[in-house]
KELO-718138 format. One record per residue (C-alpha): residue number from 1; chain; x negated, y negated, z. Coordinates in nm, 4 decimals, padded with zeros to 6 digits, always signed. Layout:
residues N
     i   ch          X          Y          Z
   NUM    A          X          Y          Z
...
This chain:
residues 471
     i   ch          X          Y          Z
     1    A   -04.8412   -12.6716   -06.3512
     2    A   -04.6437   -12.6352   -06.6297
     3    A   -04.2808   -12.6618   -06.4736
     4    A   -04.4587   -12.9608   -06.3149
     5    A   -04.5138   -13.1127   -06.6197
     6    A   -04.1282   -12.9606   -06.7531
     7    A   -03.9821   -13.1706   -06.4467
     8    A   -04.1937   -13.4521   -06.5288
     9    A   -04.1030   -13.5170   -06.8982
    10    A   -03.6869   -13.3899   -06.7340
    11    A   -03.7038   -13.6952   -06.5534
    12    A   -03.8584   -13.9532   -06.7477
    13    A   -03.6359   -13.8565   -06.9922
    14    A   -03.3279   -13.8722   -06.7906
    15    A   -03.4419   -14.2295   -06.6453
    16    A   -03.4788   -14.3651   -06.9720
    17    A   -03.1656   -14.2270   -07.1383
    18    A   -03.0047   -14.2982   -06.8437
    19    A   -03.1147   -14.7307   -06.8962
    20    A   -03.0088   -14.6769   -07.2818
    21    A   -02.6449   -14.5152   -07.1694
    22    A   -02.5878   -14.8216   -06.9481
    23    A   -02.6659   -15.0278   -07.2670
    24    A   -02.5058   -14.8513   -07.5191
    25    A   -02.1755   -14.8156   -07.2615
    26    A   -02.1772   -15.2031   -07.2099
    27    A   -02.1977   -15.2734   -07.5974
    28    A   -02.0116   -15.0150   -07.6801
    29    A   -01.7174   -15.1517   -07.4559
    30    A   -01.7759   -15.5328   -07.6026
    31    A   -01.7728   -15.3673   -07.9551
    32    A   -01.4514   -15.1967   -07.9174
    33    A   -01.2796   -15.4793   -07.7690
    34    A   -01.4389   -15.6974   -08.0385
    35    A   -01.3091   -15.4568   -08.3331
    36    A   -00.9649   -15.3986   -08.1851
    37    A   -00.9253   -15.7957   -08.1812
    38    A   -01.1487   -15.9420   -08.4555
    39    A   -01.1709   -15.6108   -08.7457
    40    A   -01.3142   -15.8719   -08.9889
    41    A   -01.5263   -16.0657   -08.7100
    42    A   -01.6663   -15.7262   -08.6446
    43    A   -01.7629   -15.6425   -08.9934
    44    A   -01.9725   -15.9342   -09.0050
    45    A   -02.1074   -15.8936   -08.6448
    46    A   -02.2122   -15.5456   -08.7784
    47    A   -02.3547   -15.6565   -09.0796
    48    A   -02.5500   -15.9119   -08.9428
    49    A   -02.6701   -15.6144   -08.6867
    50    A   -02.8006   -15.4610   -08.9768
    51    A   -02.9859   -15.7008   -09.1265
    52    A   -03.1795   -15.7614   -08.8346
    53    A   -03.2422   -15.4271   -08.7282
    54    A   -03.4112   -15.4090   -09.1049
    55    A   -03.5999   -15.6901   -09.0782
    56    A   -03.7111   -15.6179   -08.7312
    57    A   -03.8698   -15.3363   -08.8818
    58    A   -04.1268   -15.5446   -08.9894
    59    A   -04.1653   -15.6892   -08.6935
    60    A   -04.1810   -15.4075   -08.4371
    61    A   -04.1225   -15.1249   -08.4440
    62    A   -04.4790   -14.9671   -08.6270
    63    A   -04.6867   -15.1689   -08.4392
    64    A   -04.4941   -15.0234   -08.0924
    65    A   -04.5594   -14.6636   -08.1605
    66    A   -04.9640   -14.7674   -08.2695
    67    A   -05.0035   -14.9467   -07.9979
    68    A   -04.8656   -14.6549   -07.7452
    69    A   -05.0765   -14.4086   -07.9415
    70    A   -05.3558   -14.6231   -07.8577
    71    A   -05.2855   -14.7035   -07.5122
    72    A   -05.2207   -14.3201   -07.4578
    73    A   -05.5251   -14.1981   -07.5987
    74    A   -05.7636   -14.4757   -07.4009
    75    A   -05.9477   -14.5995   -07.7268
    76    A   -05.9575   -14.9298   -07.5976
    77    A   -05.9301   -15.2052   -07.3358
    78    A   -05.5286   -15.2096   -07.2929
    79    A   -05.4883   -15.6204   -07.2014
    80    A   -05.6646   -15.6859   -07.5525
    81    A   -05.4618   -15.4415   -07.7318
    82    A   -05.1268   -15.5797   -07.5567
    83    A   -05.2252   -15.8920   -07.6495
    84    A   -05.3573   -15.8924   -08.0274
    85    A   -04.9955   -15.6416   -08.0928
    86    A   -04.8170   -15.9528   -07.8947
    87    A   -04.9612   -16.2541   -08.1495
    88    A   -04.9479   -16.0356   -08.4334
    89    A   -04.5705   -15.9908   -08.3970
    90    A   -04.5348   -16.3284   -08.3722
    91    A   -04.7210   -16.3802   -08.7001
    92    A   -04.4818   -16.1147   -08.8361
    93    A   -04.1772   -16.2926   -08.6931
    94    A   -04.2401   -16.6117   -08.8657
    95    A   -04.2424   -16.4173   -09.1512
    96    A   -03.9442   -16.2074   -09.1318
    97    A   -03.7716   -16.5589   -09.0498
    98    A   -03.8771   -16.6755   -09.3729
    99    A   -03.8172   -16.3476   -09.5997
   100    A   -03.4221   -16.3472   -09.4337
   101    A   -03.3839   -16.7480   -09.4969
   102    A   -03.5558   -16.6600   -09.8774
   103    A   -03.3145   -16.3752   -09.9754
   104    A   -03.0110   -16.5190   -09.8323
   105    A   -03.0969   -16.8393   -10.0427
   106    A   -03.1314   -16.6546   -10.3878
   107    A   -02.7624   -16.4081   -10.2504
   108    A   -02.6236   -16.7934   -10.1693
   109    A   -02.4682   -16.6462   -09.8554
   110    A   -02.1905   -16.8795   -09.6412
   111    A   -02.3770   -17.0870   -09.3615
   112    A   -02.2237   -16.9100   -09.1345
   113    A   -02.3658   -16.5884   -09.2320
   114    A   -02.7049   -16.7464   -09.2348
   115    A   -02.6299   -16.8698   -08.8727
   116    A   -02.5398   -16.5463   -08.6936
   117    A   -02.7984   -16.3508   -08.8637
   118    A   -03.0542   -16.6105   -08.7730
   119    A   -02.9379   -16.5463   -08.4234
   120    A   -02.9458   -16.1746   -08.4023
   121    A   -03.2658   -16.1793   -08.5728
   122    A   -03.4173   -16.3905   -08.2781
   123    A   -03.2870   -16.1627   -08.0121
   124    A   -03.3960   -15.8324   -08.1976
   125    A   -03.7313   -16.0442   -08.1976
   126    A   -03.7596   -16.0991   -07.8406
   127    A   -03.6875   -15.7537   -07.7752
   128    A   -03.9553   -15.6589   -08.0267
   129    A   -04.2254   -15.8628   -07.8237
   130    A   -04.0876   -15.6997   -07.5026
   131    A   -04.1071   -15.3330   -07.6215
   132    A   -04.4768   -15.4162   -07.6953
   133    A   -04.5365   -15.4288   -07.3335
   134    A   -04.2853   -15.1626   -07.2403
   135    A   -04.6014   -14.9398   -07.4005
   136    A   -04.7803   -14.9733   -07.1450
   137    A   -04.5239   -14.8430   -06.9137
   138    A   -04.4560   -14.5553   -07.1087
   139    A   -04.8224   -14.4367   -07.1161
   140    A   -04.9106   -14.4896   -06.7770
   141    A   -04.5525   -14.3162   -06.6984
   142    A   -04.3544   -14.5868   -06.5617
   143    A   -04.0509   -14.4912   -06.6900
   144    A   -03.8266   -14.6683   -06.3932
   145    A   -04.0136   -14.9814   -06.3957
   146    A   -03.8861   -14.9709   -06.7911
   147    A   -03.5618   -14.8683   -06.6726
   148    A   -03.4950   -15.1711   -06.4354
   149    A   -03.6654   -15.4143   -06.6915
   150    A   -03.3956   -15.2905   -06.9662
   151    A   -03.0776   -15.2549   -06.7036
   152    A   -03.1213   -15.5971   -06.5731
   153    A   -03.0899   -15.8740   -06.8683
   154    A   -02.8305   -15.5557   -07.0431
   155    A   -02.6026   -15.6544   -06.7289
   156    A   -02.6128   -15.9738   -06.7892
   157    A   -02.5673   -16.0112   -07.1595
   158    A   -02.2843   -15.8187   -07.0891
   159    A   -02.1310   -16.0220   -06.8500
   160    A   -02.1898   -16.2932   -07.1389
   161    A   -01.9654   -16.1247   -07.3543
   162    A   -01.7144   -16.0484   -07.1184
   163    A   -01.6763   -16.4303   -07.1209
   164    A   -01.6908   -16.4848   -07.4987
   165    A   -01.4431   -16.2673   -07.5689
   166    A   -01.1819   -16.3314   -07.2962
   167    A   -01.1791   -16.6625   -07.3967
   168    A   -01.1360   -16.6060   -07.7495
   169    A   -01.4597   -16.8292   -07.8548
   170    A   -01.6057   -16.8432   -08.2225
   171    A   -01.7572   -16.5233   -08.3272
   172    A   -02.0881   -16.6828   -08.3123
   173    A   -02.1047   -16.7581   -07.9921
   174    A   -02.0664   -16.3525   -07.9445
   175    A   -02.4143   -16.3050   -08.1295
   176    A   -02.5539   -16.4983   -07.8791
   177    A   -02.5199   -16.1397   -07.6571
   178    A   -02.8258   -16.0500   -07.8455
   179    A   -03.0588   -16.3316   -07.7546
   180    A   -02.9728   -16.3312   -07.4172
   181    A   -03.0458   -15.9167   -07.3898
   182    A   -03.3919   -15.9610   -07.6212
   183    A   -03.5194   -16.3032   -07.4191
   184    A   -03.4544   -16.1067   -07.0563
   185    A   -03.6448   -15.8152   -07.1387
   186    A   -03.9063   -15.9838   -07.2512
   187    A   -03.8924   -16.1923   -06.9334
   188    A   -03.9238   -15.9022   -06.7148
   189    A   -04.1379   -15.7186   -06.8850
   190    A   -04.4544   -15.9695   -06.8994
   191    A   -04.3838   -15.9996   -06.5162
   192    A   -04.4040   -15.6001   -06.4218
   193    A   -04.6736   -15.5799   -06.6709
   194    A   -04.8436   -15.8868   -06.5319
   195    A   -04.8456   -15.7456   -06.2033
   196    A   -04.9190   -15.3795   -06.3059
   197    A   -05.2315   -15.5049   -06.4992
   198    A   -05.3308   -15.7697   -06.2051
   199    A   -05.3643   -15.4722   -05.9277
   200    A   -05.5027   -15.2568   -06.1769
   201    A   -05.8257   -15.4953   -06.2150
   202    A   -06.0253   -15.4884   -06.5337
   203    A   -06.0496   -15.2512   -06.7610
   204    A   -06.3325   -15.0585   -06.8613
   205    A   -06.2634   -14.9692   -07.1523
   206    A   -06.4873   -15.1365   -07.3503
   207    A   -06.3269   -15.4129   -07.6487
   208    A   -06.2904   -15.2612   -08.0154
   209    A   -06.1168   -15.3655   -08.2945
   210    A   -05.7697   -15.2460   -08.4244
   211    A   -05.7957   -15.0627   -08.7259
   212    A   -05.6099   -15.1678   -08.9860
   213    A   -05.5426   -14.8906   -09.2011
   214    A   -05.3516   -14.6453   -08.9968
   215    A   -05.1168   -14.9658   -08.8435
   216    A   -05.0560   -15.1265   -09.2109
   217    A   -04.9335   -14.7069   -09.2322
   218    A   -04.7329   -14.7197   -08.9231
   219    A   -04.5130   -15.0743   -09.0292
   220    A   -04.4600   -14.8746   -09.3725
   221    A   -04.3297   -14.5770   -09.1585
   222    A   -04.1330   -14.7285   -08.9511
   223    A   -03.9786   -14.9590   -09.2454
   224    A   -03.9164   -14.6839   -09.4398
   225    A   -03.7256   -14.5291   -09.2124
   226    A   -03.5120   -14.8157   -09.1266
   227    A   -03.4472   -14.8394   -09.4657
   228    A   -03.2852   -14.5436   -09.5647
   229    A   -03.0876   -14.5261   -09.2339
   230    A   -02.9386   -14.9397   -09.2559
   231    A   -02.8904   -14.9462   -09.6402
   232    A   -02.6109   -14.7924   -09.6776
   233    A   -02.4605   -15.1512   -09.4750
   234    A   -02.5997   -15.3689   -09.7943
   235    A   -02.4406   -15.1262   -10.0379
   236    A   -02.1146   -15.1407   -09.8680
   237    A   -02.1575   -15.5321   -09.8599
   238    A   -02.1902   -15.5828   -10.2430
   239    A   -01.9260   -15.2769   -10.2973
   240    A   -01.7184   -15.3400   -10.1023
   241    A   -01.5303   -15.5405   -09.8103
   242    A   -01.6264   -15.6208   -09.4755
   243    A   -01.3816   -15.3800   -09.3600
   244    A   -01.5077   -15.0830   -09.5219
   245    A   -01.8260   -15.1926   -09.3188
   246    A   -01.6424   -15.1959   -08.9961
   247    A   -01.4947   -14.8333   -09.0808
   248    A   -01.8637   -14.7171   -09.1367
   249    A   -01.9765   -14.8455   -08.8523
   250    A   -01.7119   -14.7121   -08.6218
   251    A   -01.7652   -14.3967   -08.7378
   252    A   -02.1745   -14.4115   -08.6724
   253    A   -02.1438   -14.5585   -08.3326
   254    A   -02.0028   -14.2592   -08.2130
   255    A   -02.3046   -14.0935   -08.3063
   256    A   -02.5326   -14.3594   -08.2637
   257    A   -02.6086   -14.2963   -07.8505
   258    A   -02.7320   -13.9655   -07.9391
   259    A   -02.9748   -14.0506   -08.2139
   260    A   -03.0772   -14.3757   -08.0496
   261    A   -03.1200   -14.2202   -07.7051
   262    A   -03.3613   -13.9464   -07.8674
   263    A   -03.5280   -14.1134   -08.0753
   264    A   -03.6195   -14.3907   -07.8781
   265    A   -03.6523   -14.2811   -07.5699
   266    A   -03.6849   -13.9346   -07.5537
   267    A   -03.8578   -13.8441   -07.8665
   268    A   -04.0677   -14.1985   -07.9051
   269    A   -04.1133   -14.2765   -07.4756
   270    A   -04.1830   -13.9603   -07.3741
   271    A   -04.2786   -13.6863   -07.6406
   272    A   -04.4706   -13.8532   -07.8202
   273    A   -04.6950   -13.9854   -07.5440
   274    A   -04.7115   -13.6089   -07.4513
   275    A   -04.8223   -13.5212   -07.8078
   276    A   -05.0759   -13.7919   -07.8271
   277    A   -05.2465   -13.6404   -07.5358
   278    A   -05.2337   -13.2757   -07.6032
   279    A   -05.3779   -13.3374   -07.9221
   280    A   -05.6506   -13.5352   -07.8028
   281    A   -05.7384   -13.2393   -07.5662
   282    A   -05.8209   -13.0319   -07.9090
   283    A   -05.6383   -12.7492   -07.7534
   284    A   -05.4343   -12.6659   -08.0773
   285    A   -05.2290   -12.2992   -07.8449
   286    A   -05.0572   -12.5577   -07.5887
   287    A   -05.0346   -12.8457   -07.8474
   288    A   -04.8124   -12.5812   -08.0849
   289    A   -04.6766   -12.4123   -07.8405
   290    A   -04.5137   -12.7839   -07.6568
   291    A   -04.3887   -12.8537   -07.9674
   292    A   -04.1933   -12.5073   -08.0218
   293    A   -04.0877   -12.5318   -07.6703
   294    A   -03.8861   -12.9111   -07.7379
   295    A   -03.8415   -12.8270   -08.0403
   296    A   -03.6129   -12.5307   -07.9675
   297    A   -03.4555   -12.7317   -07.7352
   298    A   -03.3494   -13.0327   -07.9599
   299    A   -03.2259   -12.7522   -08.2123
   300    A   -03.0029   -12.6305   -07.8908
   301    A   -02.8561   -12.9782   -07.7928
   302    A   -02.8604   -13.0891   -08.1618
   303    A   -02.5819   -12.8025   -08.2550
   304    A   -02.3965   -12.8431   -07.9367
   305    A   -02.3453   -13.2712   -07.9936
   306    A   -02.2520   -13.1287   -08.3993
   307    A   -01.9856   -12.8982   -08.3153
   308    A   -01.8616   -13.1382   -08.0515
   309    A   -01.8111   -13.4391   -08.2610
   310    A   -01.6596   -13.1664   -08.5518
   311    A   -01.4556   -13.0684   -08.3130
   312    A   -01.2995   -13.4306   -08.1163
   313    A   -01.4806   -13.6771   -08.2931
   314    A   -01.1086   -13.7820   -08.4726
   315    A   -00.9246   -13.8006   -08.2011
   316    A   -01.1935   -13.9736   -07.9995
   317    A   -01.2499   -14.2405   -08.2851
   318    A   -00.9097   -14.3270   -08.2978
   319    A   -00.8606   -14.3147   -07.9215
   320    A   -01.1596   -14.5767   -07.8851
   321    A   -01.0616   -14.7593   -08.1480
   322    A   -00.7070   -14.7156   -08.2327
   323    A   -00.5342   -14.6628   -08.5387
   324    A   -00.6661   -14.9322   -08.7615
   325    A   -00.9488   -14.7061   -08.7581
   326    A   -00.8004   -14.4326   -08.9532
   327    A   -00.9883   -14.4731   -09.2278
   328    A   -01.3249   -14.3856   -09.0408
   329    A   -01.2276   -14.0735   -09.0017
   330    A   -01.2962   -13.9361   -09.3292
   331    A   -01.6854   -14.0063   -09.2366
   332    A   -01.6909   -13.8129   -08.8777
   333    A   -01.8203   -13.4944   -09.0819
   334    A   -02.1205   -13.6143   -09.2728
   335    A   -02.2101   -13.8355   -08.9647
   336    A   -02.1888   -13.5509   -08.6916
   337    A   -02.3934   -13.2848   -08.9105
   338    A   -02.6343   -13.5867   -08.9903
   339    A   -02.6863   -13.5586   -08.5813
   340    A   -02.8919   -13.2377   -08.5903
   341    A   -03.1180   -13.3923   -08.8677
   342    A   -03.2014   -13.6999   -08.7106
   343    A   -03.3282   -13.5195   -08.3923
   344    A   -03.5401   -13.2874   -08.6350
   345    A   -03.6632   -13.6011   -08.8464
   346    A   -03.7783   -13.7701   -08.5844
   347    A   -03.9014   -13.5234   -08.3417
   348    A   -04.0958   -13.4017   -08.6308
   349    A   -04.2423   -13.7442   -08.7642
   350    A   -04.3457   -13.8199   -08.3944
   351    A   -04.5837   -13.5011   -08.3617
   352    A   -04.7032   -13.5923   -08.7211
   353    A   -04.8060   -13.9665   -08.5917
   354    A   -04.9704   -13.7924   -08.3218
   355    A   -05.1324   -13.5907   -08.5571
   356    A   -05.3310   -13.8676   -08.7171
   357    A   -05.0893   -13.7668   -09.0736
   358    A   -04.9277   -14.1403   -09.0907
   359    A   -05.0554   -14.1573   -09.4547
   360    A   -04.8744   -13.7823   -09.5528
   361    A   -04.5270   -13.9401   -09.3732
   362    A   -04.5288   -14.2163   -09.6081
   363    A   -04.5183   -13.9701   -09.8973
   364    A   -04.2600   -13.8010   -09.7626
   365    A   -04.0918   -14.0757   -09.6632
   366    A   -04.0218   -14.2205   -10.0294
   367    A   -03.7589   -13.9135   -10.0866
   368    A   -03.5267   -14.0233   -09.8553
   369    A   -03.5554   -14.4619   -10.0044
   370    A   -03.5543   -14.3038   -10.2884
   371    A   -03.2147   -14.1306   -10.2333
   372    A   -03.0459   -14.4051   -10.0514
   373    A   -03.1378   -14.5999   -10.3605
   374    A   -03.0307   -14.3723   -10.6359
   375    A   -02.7249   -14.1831   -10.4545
   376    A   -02.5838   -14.4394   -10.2480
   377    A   -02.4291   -14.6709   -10.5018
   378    A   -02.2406   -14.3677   -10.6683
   379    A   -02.0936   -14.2320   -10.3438
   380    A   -01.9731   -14.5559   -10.1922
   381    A   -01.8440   -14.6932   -10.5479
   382    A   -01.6243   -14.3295   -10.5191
   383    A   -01.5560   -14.2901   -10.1629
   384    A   -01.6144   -14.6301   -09.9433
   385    A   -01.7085   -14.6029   -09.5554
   386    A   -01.6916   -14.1754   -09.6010
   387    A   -01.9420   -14.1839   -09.9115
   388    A   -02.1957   -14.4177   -09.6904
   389    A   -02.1787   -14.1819   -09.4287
   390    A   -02.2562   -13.8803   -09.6925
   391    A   -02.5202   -14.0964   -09.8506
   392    A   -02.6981   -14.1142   -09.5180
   393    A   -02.6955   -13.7409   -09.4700
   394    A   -02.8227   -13.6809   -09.7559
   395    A   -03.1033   -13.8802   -09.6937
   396    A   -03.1479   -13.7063   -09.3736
   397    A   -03.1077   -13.3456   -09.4531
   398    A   -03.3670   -13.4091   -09.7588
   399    A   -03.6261   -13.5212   -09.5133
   400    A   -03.5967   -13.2089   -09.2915
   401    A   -03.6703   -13.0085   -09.5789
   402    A   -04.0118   -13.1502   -09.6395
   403    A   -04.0969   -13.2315   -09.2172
   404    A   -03.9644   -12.8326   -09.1649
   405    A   -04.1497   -12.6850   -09.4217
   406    A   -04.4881   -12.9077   -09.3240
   407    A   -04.4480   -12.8163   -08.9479
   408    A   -04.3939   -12.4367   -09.0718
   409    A   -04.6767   -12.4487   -09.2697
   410    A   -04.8916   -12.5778   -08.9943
   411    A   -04.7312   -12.4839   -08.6949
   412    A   -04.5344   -12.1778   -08.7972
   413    A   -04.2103   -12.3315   -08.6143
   414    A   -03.9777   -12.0677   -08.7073
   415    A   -03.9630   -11.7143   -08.6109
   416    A   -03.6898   -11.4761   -08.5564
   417    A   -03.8068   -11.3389   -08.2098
   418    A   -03.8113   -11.7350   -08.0935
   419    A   -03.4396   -11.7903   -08.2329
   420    A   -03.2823   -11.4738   -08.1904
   421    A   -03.0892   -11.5390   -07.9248
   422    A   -03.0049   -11.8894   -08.0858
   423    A   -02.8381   -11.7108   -08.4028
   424    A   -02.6756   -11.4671   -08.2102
   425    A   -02.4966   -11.7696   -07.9853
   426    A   -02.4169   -11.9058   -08.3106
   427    A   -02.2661   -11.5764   -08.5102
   428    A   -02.0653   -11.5578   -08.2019
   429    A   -01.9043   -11.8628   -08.1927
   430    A   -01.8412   -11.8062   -08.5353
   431    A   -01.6549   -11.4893   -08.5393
   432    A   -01.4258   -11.6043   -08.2429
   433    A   -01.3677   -11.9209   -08.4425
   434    A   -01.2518   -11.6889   -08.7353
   435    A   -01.0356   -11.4752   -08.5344
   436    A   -00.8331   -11.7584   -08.3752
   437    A   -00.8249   -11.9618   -08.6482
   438    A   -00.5293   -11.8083   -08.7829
   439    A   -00.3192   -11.8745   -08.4597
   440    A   -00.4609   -12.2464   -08.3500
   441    A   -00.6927   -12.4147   -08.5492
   442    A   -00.7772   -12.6682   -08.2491
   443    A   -00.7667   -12.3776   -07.9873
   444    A   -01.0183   -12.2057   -08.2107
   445    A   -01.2757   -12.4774   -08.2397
   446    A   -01.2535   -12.5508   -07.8268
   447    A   -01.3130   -12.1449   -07.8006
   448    A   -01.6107   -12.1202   -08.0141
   449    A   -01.7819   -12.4499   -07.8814
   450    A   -01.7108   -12.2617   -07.5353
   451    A   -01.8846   -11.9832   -07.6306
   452    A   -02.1203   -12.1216   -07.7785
   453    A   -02.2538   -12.3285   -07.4618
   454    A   -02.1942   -12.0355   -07.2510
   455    A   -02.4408   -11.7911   -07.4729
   456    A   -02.6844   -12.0751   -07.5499
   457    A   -02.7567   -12.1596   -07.1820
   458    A   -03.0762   -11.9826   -07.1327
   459    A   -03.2114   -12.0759   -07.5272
   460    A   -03.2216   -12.4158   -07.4194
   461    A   -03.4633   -12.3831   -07.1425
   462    A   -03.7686   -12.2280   -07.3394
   463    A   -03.9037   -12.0133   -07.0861
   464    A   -04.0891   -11.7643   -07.3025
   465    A   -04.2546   -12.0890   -07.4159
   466    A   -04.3362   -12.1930   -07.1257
   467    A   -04.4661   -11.9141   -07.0336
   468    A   -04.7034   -11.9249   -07.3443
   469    A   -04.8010   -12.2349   -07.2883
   470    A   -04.9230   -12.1683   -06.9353
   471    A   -05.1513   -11.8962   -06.9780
């Protein structure tokens, strides 16, 4: 039963990663062309981004993982709770309109930064309503229904901004990629879900309110978190130039798959669903012992994408995004290490939410605002698009101090007879990276991540785990 369930959460993972690589690739290819024709264009493109993604916060993003913990643990009828998390975004949306039209009155921003921003805020919108019914999916399992209803309006967006930018049109008409991404999703998601509820009949379940208290804590989490991770994009704005932005943001999209793909999809669609209903089941052995199982296994892929991007991430910057781009490179360090902590941060606050500890995360929480606050100015006044990326690692790694030593306190995550063989991988790589070092620096680095996957392979499977979690 249990490699059952391991093939189970294998694939849903893999479909859903698989629908977010298709939409990372195609943005990812408009972005490059984008900042390899238009560097200041893309500044503002990616500033705008920002400030949408932070505002959207308020908007969605809280309410989303409520509302699956909800769905997922059956404590209510699901078309009512779609449906109240549905209007209440759009109460929230006319809101966020009105906080972005407020501030960027009292910052007297150009009219043209008002404009795009407006835009991208709509389509981030949209896409906000849609994931509300993507929930539904996700709990019942669904993951390639959710996978078509996300491929679909990506392909075409994309084909949008194939046009826009091979006819050299206004950089405004480019944000217009957004809307037309955010309005299709939503599109085909009330249709699947339309038709998924219709054959499933009524529900039983009988009508109770949503409770107020732990949602207010789940917006606060999720803004929170946005916060100390987009920040850094406002700093660099009233520091310093819209190139400096586009530096920092080359240098986090090449990490920015990896993290997104996890913690949206992996961590947030499937784990946490997983969590929710382990942890209903008041079986605290297989609760802990799923979580050390994936949790060993995020540690495993975590290292491996680190010493990777240590490793190439320079030469695959500049070969994505040429030499104008050479700046960016400074930042590749602080953003691949800040990898590894952003698969522990959110793994971690996941298995908390499903927990019922939303009110101890927002504790925690405030060390990481209040470090992109007080350290962030400092480092990018000194160090531009490289101190951003160290300000955001430092938020990071001071997070996984408090989450690790909470889980170990609780869970007792960490023991030498479960990461033995991890350490080991890792003193080896190390000691053939030292020994070669002095011949090839580069040769060194491919030899120890080579040895380092080739030791690791069975760590990353969690058998003895499994195994424990099965009897």
């Amino acid at each position: 039963m249990t490699n059952v369930l391991g093939r189970s959460i294998a694939f849903r993972s893999a479909v859903l990663v698989g629908s977010k690589a298709i939409q990372d690739l195609l943005s990812s290819l408009l972005f490059i062309w984008l900042a390899r024709s238009n560097q200041t264009g893309y500044g503002l493109i990616m500033f705008g981004l920002s400030v949408a993604m932070l505002l959207r916060s308020i908007q969605s993003m809280g309410l989303d993982q409520y509302t699956l913990r909800e769905l997922t643990a059956g404590r209510c009828s699901e078309r009512l709770l779609l449906a109240r998390m549905a209007r209440l975004k759009l109460l929230l949306s006319f809101a966020v309109i009105a906080v972005f039209l407020l501030i960027a009155f009292i910052k007297e921003w150009e009219s043209v930064q008002i404009l795009l921003v407006l835009i991208l805020l709509l389509g981030q919108i949209t896409e906000g309503l849609a994931d509300t019914y993507f929930n539904m999916l996700r709990a019942l399992g669904r993951s390639v229904n959710e996978g078509v209803c996300r491929t679909g309006p990506n392909l075409m967006a994309a084909l949008y901004g194939i046009v826009v930018l091979a006819t050299h049109m206004d950089i405004m008409f480019f944000a217009g990629y957004f809307l037309i991404g955010g309005g299709g999703k939503l599109i085909f998601a009330l249709s699947v879900v339309g038709r998924l509820s219709g054959s499933r009949g009524s529900s039983p379940k009988t009508d109770s309110a949503v409770n107020a208290k732990p949602l207010l804590l789940f917006v606060l989490i999720s803004f929170m978190g946005m916060f100390y991770n987009e920040v850094q994009v406002f700093w660099l704005k009233h520091l310093q130039t819209l190139e400096t932005i586009a530096h920092y943001r080359v240098a986090v999209d090449l990490t920015s798959f990896a993290c997104g793909a996890f913690a949206t999809q992996v961590a947030g669609g499937v784990l946490f669903p997983l969590f929710v209903s382990l942890y209903q089941k008041k079986d605290r052995d297989e609760f802990t012992a799923v979580v050390h199982m994936h949790f060993k296994r995020l540690v495993v892929i975590g290292l491996g994408i680190v010493l990777f991007l240590l490793l190439y991430g320079d030469d695959l910057l500049l070969l994505v995004y040429g030499s104008n781009y050479l700046p960016s490179t400074r930042a590749i360090p602080y953003v691949a290490i800040a990898v590894l902590f952003s698969f522990i941060n959110n793994f971690i606050v996941f298995a908390l939410l499903a927990m019922h500890r939303e009110k101890r995360l927002c504790l925690y929480l405030l060390l990481p605002v209040g470090l992109s606050i007080l350290v962030s100015p400092g480092l990018i006044t000194t160090w531009g698009a490289s101190g951003a990326a160290a300000s955001l690692l430092v938020c990071r790694v001071g997070l996984s101090v408090i989450l690790l030593f909470v889980m170990q306190s609780q869970l007792h995550l960490f023991s030498w007879a479960r990461y033995r063989g991890l350490i080991w991988s890792i003193g080896w790589a190390v000691l053939l990276f030292g020994l070669v070092y002095p011949l090839d620096s580069t040769a060194a680095g491919t030899a120890a991540f080579l040895v380092y996957l080739a030791t690791i392979r069975q760590e990353g499977t969690g058998r003895a785990d499994l195994a424990k979690s099965g009897n």
